[in-house]
HTML snippet that shows the backbone in 3Dmol.js (N, CA, C, O; Angstrom):
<script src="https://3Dmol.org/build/3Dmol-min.js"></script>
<div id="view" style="width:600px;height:400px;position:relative"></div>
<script>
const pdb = `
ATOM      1  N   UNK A   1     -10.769  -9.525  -1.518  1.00  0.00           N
ATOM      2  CA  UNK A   1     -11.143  -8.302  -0.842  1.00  0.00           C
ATOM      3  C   UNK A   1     -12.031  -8.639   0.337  1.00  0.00           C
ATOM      4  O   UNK A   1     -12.849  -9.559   0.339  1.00  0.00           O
ATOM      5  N   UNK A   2     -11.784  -7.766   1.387  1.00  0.00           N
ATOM      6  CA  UNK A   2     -12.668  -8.544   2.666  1.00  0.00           C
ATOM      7  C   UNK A   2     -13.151  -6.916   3.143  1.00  0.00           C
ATOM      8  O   UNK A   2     -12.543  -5.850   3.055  1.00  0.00           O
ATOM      9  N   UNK A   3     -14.354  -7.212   3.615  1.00  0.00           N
ATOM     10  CA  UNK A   3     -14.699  -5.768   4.436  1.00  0.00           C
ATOM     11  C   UNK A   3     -14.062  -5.658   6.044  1.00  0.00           C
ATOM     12  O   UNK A   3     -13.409  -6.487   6.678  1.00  0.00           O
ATOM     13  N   UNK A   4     -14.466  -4.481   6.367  1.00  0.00           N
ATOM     14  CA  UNK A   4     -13.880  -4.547   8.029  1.00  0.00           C
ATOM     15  C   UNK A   4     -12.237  -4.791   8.343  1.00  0.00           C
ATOM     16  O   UNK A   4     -12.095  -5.390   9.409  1.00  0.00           O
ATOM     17  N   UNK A   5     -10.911  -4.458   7.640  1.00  0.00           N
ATOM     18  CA  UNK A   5     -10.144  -4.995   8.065  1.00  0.00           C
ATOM     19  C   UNK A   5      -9.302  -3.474   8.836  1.00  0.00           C
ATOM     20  O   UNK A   5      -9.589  -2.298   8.609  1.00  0.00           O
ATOM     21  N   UNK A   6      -8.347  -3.948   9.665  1.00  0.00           N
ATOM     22  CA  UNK A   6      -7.399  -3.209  10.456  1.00  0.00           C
ATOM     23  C   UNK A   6      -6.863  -1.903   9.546  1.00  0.00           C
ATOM     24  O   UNK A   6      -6.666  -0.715   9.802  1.00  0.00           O
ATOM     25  N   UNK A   7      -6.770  -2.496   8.702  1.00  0.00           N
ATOM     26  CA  UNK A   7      -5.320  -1.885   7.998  1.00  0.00           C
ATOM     27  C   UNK A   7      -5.953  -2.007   6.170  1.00  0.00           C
ATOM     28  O   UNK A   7      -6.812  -2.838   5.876  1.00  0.00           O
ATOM     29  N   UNK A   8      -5.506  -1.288   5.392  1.00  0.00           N
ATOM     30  CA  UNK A   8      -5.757  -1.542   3.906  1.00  0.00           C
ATOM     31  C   UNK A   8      -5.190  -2.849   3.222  1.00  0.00           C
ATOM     32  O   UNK A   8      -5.693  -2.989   2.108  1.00  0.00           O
ATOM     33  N   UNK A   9      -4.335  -3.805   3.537  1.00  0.00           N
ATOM     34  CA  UNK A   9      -3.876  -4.975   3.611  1.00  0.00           C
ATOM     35  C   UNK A   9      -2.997  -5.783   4.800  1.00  0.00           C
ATOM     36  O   UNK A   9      -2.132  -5.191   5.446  1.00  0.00           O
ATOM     37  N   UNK A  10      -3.223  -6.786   4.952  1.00  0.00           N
ATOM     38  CA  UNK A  10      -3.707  -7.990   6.055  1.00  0.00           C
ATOM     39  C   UNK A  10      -3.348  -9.343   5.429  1.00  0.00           C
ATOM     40  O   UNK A  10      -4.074 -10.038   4.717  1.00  0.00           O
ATOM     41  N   UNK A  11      -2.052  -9.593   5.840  1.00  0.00           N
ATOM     42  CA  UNK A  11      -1.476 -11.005   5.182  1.00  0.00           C
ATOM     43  C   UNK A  11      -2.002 -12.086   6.192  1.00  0.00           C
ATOM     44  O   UNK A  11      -1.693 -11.884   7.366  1.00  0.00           O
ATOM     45  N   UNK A  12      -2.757 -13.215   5.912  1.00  0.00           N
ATOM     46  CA  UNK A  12      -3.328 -14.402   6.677  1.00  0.00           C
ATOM     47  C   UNK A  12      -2.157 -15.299   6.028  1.00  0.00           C
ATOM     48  O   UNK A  12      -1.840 -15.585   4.874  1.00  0.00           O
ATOM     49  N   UNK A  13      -1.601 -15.649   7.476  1.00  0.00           N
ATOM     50  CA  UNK A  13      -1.110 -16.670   6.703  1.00  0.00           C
ATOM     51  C   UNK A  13      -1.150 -18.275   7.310  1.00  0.00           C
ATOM     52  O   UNK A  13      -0.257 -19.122   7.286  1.00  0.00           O
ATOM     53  N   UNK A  14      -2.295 -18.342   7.766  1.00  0.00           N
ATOM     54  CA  UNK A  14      -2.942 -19.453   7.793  1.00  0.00           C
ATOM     55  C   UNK A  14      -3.489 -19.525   6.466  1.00  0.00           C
ATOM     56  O   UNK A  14      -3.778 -20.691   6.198  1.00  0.00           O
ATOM     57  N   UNK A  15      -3.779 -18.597   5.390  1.00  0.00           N
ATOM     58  CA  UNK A  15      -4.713 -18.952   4.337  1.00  0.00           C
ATOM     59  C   UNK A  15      -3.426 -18.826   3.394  1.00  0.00           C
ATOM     60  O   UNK A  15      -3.674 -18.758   2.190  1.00  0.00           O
ATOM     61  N   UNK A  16      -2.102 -18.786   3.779  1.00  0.00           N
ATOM     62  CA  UNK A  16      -1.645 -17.829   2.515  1.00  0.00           C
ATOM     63  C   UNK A  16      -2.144 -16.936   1.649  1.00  0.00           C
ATOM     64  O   UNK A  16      -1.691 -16.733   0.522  1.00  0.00           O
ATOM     65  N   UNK A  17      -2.969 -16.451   2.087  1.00  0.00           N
ATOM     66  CA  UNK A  17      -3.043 -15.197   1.320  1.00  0.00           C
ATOM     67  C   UNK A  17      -3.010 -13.752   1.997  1.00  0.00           C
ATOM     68  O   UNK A  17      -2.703 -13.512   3.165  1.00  0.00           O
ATOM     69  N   UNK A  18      -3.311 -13.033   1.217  1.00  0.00           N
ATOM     70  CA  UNK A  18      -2.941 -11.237   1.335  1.00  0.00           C
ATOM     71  C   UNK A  18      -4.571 -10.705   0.828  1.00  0.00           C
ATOM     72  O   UNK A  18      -5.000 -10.913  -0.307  1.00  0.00           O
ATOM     73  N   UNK A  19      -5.436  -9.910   2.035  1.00  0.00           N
ATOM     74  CA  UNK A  19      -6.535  -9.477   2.057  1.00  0.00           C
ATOM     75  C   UNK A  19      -6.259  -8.155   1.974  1.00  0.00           C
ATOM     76  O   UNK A  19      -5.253  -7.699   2.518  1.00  0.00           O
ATOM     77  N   UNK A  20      -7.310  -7.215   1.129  1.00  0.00           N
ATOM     78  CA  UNK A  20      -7.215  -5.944   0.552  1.00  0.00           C
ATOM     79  C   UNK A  20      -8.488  -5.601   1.381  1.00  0.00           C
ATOM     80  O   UNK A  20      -9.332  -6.496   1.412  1.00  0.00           O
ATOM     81  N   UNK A  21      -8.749  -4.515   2.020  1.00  0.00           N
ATOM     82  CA  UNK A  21      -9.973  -3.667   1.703  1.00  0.00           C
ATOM     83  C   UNK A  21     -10.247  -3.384   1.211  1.00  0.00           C
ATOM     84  O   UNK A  21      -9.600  -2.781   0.355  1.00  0.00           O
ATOM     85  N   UNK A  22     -12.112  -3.562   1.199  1.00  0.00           N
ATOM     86  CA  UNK A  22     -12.473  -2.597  -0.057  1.00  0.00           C
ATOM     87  C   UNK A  22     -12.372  -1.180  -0.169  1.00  0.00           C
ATOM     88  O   UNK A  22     -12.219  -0.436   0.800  1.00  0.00           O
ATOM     89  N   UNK A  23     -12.468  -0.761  -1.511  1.00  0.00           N
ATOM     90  CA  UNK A  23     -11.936   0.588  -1.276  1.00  0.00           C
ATOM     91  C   UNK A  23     -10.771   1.096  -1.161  1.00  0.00           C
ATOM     92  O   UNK A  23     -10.667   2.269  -1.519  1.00  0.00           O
ATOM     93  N   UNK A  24      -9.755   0.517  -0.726  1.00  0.00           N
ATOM     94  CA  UNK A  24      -8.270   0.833  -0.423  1.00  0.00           C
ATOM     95  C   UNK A  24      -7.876   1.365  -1.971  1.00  0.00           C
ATOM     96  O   UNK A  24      -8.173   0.695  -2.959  1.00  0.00           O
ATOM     97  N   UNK A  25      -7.065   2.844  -2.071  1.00  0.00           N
ATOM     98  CA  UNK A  25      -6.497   3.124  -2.835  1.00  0.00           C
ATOM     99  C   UNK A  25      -5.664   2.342  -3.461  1.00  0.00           C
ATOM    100  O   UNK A  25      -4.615   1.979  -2.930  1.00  0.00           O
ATOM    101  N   UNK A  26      -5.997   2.004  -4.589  1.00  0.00           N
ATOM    102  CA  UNK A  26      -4.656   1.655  -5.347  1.00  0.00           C
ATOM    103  C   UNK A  26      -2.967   1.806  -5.033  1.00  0.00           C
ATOM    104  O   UNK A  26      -2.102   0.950  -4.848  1.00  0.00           O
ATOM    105  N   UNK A  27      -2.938   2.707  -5.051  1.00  0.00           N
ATOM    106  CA  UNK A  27      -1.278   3.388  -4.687  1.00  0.00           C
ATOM    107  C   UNK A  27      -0.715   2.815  -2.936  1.00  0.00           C
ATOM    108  O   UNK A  27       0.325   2.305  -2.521  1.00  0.00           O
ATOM    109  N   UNK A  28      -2.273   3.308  -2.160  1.00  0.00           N
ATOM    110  CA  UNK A  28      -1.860   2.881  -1.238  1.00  0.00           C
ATOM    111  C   UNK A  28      -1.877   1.475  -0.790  1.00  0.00           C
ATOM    112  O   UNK A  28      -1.484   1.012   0.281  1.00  0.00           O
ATOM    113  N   UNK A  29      -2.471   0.809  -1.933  1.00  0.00           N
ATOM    114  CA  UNK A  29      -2.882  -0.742  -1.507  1.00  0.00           C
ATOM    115  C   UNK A  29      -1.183  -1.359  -1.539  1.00  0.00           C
ATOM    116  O   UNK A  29      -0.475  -1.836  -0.652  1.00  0.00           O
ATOM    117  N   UNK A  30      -0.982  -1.125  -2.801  1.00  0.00           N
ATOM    118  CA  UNK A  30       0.829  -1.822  -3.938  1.00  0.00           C
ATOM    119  C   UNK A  30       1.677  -1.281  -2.416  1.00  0.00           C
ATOM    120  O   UNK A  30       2.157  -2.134  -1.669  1.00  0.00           O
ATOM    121  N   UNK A  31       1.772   0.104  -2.113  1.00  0.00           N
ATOM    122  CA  UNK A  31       3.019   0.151  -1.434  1.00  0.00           C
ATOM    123  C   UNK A  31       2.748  -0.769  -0.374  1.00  0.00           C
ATOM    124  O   UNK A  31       3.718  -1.505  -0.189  1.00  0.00           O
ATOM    125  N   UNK A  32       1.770  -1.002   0.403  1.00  0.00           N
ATOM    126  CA  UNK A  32       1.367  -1.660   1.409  1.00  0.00           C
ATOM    127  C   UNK A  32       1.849  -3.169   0.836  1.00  0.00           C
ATOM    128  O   UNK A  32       2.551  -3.838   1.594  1.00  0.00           O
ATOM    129  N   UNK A  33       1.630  -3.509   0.028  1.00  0.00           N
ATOM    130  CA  UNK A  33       1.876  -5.195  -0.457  1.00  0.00           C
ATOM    131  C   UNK A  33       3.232  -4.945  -0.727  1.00  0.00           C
ATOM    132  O   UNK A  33       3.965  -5.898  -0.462  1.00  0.00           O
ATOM    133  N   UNK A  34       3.727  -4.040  -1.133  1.00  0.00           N
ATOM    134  CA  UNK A  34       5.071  -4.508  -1.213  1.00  0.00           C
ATOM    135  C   UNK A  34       5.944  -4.532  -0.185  1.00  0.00           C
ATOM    136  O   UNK A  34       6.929  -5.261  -0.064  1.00  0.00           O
ATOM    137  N   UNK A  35       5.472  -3.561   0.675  1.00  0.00           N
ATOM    138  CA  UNK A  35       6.130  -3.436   2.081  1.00  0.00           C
ATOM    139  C   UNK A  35       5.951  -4.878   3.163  1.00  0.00           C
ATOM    140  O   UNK A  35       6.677  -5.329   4.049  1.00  0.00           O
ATOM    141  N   UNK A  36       4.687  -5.292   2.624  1.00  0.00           N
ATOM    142  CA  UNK A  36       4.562  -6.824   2.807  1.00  0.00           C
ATOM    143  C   UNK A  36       5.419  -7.862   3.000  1.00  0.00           C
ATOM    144  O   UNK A  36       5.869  -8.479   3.966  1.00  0.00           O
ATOM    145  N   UNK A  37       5.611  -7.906   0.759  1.00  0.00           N
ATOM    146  CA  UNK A  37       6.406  -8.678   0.562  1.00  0.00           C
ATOM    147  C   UNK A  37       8.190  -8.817   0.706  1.00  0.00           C
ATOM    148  O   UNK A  37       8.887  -9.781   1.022  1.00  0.00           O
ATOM    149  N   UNK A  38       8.459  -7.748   0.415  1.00  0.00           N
ATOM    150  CA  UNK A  38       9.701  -7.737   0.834  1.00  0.00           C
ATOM    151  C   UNK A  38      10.220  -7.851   2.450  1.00  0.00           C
ATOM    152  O   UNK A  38      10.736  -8.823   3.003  1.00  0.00           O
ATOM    153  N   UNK A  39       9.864  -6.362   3.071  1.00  0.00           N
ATOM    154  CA  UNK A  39       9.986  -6.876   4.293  1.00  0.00           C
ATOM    155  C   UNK A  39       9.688  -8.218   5.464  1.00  0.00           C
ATOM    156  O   UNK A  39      10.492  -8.796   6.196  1.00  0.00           O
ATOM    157  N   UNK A  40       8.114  -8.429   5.274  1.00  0.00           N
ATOM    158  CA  UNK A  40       8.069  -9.279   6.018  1.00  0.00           C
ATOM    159  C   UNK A  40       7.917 -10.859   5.636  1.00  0.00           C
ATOM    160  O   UNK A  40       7.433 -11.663   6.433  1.00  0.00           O
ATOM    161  N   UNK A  41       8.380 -11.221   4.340  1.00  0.00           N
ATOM    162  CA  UNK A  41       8.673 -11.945   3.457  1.00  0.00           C
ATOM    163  C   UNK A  41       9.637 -12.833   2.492  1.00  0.00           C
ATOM    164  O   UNK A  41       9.651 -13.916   1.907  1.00  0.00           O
ATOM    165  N   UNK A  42      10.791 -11.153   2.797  1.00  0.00           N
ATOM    166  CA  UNK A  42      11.698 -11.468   2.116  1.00  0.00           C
ATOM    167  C   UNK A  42      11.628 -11.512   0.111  1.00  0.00           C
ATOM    168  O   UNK A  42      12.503 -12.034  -0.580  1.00  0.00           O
ATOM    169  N   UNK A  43      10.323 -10.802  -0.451  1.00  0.00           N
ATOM    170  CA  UNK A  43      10.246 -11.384  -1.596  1.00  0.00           C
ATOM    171  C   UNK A  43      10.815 -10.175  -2.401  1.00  0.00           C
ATOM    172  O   UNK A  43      10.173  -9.125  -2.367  1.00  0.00           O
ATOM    173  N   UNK A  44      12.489 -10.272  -3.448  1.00  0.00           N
ATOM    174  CA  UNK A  44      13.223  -9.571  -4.300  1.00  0.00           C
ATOM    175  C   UNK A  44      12.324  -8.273  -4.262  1.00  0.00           C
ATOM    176  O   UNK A  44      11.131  -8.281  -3.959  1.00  0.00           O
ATOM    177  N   UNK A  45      13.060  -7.155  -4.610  1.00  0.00           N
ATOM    178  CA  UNK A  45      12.550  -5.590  -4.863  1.00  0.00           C
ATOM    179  C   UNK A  45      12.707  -5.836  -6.258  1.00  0.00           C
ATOM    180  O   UNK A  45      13.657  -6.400  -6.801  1.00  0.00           O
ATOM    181  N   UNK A  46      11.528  -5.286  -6.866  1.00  0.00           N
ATOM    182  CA  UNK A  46      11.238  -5.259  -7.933  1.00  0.00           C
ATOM    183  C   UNK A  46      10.726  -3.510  -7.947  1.00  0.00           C
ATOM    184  O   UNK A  46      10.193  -2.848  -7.057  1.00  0.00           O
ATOM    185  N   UNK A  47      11.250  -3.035  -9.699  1.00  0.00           N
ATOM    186  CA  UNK A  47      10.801  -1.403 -10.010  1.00  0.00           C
ATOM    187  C   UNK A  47       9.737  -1.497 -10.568  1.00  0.00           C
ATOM    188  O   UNK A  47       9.244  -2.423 -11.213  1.00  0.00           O
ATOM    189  N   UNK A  48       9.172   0.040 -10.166  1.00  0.00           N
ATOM    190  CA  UNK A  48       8.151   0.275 -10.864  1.00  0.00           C
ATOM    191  C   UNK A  48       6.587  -0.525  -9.949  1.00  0.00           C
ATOM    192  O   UNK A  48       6.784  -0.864  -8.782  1.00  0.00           O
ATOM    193  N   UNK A  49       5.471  -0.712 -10.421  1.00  0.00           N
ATOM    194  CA  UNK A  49       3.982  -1.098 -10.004  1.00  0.00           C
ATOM    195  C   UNK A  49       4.368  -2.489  -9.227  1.00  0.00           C
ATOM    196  O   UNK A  49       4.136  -2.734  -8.043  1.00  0.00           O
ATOM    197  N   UNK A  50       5.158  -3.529 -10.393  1.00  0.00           N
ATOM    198  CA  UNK A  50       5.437  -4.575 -10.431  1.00  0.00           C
ATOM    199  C   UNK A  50       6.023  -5.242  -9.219  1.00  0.00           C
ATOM    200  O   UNK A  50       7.100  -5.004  -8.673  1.00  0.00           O
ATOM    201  N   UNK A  51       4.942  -6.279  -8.850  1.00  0.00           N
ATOM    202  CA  UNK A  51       5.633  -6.666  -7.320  1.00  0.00           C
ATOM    203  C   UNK A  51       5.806  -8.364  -7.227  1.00  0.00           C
ATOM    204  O   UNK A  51       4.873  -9.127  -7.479  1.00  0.00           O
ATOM    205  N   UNK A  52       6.888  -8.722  -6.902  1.00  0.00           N
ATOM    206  CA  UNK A  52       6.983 -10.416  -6.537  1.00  0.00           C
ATOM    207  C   UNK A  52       6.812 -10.842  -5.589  1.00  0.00           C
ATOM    208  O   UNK A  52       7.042 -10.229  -4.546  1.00  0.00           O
ATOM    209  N   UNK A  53       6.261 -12.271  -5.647  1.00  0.00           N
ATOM    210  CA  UNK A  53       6.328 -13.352  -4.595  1.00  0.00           C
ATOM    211  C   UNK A  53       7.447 -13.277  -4.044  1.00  0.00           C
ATOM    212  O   UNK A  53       8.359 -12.695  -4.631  1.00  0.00           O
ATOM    213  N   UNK A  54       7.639 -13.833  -2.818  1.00  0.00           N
ATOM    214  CA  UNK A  54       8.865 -14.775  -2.143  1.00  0.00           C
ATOM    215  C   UNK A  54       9.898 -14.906  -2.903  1.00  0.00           C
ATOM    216  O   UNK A  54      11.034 -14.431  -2.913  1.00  0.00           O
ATOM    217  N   UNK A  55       9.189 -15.784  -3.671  1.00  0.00           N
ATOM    218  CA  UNK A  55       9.889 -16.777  -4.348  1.00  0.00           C
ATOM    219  C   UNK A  55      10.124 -16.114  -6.056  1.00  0.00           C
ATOM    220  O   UNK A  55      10.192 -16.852  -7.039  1.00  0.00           O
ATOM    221  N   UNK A  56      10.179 -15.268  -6.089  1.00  0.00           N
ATOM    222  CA  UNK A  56      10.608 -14.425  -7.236  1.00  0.00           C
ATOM    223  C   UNK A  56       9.960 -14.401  -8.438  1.00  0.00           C
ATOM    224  O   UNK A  56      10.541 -13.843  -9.370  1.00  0.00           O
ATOM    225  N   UNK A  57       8.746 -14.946  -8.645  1.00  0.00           N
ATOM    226  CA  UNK A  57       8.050 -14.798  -9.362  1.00  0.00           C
ATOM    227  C   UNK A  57       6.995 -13.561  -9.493  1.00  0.00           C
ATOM    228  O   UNK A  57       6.556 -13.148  -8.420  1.00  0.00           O
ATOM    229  N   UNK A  58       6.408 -12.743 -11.015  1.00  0.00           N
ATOM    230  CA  UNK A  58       5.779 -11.754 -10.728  1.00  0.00           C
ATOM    231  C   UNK A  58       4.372 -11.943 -10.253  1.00  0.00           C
ATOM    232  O   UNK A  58       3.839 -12.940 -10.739  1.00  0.00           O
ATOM    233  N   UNK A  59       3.551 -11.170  -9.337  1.00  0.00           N
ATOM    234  CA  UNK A  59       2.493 -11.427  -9.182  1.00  0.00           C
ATOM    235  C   UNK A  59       1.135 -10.954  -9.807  1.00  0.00           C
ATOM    236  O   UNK A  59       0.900  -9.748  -9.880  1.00  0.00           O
ATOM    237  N   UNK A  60       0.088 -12.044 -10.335  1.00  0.00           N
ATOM    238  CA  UNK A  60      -0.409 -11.171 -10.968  1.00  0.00           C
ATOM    239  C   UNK A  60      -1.850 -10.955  -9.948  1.00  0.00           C
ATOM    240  O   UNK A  60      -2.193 -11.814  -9.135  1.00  0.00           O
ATOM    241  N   UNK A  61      -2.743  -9.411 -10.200  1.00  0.00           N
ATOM    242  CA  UNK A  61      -2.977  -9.074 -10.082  1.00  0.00           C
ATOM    243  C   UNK A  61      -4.613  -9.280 -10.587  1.00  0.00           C
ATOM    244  O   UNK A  61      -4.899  -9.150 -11.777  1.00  0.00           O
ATOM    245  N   UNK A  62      -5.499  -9.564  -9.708  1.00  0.00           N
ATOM    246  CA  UNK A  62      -7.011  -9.572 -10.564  1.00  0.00           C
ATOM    247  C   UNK A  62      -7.814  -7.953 -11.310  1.00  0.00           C
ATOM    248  O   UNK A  62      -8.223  -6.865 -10.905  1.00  0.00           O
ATOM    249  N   UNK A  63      -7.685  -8.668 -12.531  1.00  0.00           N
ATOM    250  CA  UNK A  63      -8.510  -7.283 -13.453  1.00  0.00           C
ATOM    251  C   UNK A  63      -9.943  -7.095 -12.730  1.00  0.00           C
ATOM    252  O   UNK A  63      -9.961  -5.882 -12.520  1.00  0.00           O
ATOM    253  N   UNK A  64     -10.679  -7.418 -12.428  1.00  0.00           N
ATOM    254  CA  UNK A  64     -11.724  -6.628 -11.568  1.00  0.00           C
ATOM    255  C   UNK A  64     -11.370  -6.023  -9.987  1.00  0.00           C
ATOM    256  O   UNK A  64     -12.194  -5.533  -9.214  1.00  0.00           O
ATOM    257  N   UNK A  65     -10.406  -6.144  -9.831  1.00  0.00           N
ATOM    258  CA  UNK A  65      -9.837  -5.140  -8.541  1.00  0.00           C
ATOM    259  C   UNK A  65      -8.984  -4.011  -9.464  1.00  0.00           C
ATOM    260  O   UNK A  65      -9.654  -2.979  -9.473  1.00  0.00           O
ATOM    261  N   UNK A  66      -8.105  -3.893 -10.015  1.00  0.00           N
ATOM    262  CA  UNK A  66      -7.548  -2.843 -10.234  1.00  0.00           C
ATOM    263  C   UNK A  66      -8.139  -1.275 -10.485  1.00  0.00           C
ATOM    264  O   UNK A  66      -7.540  -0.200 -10.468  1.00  0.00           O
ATOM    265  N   UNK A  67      -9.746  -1.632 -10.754  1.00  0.00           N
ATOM    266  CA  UNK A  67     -10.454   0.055 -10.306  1.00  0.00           C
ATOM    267  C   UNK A  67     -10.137   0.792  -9.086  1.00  0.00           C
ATOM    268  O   UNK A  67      -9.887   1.989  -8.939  1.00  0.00           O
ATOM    269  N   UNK A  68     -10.214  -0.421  -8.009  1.00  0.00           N
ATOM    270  CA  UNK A  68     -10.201   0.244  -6.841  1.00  0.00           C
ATOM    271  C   UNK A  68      -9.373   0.035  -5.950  1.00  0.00           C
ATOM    272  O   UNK A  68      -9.071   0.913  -5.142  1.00  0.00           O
ATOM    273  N   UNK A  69      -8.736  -1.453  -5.931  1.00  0.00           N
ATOM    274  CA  UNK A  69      -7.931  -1.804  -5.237  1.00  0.00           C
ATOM    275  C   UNK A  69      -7.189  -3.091  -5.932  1.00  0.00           C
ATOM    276  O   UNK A  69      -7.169  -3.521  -7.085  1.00  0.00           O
ATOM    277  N   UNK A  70      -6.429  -3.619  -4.372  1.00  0.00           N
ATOM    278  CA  UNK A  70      -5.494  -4.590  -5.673  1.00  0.00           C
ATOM    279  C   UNK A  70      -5.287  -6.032  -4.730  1.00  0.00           C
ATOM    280  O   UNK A  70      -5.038  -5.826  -3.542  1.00  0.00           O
ATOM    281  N   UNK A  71      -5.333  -6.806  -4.971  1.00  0.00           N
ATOM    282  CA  UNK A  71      -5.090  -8.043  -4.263  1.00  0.00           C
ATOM    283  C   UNK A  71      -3.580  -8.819  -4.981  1.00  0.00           C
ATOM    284  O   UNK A  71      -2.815  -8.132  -5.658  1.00  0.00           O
ATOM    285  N   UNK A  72      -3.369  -9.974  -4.778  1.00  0.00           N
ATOM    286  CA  UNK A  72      -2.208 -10.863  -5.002  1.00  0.00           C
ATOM    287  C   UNK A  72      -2.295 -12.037  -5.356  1.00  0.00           C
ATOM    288  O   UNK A  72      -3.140 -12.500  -4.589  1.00  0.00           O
ATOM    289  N   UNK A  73      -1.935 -12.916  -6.098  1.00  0.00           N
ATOM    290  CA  UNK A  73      -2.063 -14.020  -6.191  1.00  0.00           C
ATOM    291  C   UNK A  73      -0.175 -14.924  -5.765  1.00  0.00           C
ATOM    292  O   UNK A  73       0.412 -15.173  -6.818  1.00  0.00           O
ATOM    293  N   UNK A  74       0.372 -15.206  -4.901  1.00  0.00           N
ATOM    294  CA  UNK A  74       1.179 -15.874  -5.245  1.00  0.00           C
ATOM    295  C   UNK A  74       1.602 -17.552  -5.202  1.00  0.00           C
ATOM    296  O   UNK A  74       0.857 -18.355  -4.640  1.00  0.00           O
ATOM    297  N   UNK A  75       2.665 -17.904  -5.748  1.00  0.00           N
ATOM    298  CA  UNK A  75       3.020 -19.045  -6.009  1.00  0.00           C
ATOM    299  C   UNK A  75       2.748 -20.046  -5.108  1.00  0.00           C
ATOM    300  O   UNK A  75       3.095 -21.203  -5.348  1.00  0.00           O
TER     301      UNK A  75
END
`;
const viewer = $3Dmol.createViewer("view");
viewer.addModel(pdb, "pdb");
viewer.setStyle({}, {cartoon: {color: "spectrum"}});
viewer.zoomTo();
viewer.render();
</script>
């Protein structure tokens, strides 16, 4: 989670990773990551909350963000 960003998620991918605001709705965080991953990624559509890597694996999600927001971990 990073403060100050553009947008409610912000893929670095010099770091590989995917930065959340704090605060960012839940609902609106996931569609945002998934719109991420698939589109600008290419990573399988998956139903439901549940969202994949690239590379088709599920991603999991840190339990102290899911109050408020949601970050990514992938492969």
């Amino acid at each position: 989670m990073a403060d100050d960003l553009p947008e409610p998620v912000v893929w670095d991918p010099d770091e590989v990773s995917i930065l959340v605001a704090k605060g960012s709705h839940l609902l609106d965080a996931v569609r945002e990551l998934r719109a991420l991953l698939t589109i600008d990624l290419g990573a399988p559509e998956a139903t439901g909350s549940t969202l994949l890597c690239f590379c088709g694996e599920r991603l999991t999600l840190p339990v102290e963000l899911l109050g408020q927001a949601v970050t990514a971990q992938a492969c």
